[in-house]
C-alpha atoms as a printed R data frame, in Angstrom:
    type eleno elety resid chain resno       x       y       z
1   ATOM     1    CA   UNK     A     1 224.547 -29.741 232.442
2   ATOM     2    CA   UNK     A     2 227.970 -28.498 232.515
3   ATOM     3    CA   UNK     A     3 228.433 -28.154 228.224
4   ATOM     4    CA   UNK     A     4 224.655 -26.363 228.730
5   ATOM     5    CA   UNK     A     5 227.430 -23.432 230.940
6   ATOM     6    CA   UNK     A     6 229.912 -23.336 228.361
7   ATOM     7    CA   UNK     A     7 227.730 -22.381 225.096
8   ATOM     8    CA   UNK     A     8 228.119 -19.054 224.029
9   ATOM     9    CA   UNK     A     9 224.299 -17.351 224.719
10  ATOM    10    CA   UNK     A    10 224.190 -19.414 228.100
11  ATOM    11    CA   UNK     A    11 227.475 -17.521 228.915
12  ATOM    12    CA   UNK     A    12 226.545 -14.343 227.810
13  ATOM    13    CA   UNK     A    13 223.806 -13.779 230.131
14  ATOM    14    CA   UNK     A    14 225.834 -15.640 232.917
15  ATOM    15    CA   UNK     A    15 228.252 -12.274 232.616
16  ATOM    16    CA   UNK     A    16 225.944 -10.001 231.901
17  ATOM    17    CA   UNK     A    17 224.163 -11.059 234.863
18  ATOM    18    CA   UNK     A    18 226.968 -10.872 236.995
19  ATOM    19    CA   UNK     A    19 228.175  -7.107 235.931
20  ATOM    20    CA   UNK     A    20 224.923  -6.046 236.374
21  ATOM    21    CA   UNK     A    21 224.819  -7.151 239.960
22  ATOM    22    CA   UNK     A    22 228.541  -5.726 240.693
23  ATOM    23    CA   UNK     A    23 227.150  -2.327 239.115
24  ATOM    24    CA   UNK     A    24 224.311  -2.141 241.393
25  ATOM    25    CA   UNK     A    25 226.343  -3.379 244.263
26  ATOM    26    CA   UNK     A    26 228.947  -0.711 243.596
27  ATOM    27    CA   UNK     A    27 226.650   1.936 243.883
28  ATOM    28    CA   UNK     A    28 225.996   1.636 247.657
29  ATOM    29    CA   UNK     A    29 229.399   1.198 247.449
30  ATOM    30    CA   UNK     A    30 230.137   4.781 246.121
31  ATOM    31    CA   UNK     A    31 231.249   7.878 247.981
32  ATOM    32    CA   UNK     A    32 228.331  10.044 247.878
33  ATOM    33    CA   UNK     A    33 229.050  13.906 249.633
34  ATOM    34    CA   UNK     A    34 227.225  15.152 252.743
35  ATOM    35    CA   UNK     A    35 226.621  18.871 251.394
36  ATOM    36    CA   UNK     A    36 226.569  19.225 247.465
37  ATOM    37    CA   UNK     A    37 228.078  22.102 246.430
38  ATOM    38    CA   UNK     A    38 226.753  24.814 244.482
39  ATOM    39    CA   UNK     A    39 228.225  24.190 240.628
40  ATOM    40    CA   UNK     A    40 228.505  20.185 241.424
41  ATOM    41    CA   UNK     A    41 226.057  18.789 238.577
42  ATOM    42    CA   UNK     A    42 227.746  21.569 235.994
43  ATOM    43    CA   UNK     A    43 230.148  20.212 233.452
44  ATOM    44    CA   UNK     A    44 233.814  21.414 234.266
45  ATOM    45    CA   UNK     A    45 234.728  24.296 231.913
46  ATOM    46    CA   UNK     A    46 238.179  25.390 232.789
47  ATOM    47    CA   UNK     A    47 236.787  28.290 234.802
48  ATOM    48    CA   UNK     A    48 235.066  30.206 232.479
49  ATOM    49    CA   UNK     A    49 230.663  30.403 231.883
50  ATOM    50    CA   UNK     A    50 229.383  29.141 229.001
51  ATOM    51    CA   UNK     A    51 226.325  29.870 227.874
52  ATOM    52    CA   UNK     A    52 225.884  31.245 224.434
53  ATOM    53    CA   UNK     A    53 229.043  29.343 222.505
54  ATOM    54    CA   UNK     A    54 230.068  26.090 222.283
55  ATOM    55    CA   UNK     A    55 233.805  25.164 220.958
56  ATOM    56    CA   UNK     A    56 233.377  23.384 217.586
57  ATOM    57    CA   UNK     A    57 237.360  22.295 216.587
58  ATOM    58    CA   UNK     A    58 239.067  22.505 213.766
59  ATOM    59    CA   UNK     A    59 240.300  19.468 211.768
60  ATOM    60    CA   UNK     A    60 241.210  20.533 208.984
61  ATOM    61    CA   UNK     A    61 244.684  19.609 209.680
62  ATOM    62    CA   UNK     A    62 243.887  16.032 211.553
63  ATOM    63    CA   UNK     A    63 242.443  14.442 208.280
64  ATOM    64    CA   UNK     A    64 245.540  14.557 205.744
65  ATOM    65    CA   UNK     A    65 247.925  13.626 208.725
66  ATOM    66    CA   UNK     A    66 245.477  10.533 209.388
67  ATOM    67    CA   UNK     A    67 245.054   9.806 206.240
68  ATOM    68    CA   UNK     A    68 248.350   9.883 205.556
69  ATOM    69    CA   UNK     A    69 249.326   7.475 208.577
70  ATOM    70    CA   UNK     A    70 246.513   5.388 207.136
71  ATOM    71    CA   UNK     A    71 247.782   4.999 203.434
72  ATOM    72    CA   UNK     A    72 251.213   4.443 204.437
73  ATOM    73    CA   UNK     A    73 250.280   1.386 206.921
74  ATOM    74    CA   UNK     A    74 248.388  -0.271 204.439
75  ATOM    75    CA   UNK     A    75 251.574   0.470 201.668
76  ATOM    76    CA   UNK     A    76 253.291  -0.658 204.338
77  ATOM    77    CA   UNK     A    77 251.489  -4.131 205.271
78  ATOM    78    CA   UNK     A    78 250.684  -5.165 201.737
79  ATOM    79    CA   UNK     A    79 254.351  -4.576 200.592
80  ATOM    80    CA   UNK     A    80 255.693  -7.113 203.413
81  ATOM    81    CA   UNK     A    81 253.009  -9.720 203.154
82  ATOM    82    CA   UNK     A    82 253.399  -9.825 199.080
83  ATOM    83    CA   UNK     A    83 255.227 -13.305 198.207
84  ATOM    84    CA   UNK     A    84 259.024 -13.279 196.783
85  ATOM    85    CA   UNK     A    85 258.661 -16.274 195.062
86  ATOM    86    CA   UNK     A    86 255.801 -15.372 192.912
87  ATOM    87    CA   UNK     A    87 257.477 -12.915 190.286
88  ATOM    88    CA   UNK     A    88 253.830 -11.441 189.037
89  ATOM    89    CA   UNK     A    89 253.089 -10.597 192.755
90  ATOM    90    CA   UNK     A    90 256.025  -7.764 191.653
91  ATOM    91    CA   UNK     A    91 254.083  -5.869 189.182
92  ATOM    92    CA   UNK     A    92 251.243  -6.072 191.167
93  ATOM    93    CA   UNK     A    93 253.255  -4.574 194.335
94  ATOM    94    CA   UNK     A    94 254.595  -1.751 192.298
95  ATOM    95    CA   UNK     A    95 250.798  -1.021 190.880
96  ATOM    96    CA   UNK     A    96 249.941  -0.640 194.101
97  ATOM    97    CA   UNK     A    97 252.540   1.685 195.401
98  ATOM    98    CA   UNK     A    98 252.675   3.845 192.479
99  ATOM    99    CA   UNK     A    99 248.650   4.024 193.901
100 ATOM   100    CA   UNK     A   100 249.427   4.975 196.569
101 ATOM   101    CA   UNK     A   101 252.445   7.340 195.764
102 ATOM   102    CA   UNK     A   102 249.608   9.216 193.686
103 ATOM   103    CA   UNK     A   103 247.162   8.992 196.558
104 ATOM   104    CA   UNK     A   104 249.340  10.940 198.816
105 ATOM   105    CA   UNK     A   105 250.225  13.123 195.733
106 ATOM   106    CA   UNK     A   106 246.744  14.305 195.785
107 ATOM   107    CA   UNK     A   107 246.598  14.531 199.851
108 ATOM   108    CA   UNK     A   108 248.820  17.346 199.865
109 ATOM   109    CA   UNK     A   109 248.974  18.919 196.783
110 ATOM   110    CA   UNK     A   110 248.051  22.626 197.691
């Protein structure tokens, strides 16, 4: 009975189960107000009304930064787990930078 506990699917529900009841229990739990105010159920918007617009962001500038921080952690991760003692694993290491040397070549190139 007690490996029947431990497998994985048997355990799964066990949890799920359990958070499930502490949800429902926290919800009598919760402070609920006496008198709801008048904008309570709006979304918070910093004070102004919206109604017609909605705020679409720019990334043009997010992407080449992360990509950027992306390219250089993988450089970065394959260059310290290549082998020293292998000498091929050089060439293949250099390949690979000169990759990704041209990579961010191309990221920022204007």
């Amino acid at each position: 009975m007690g490996n029947i506990l431990l497998s994985p699917p048997v355990a799964f529900v066990i949890v799920l189960l359990v958070s499930l009841l502490l949800s429902f229990a926290a919800i009598f739990l919760a402070y609920r107000p006496v008198k709801v105010a008048k904008g309570f159920e709006k979304a918070y918007t910093g004070g102004e009304e919206i109604k017609t617009h909605r705020v679409q962001p720019d990334y043009t500038q997010f992407f080449p930064f992360a990509f950027f921080f992306t390219i250089l952690h993988i450089v970065c991760l394959m260059m310290v787990t290549i082998p020293k003692e292998n000498p091929g694993t050089f060439i293949i290491a250099v390949i690979y930078l000169s990759g990704a040397i041209f990579g961010l070549i191309i990221l920022f190139r204007r």
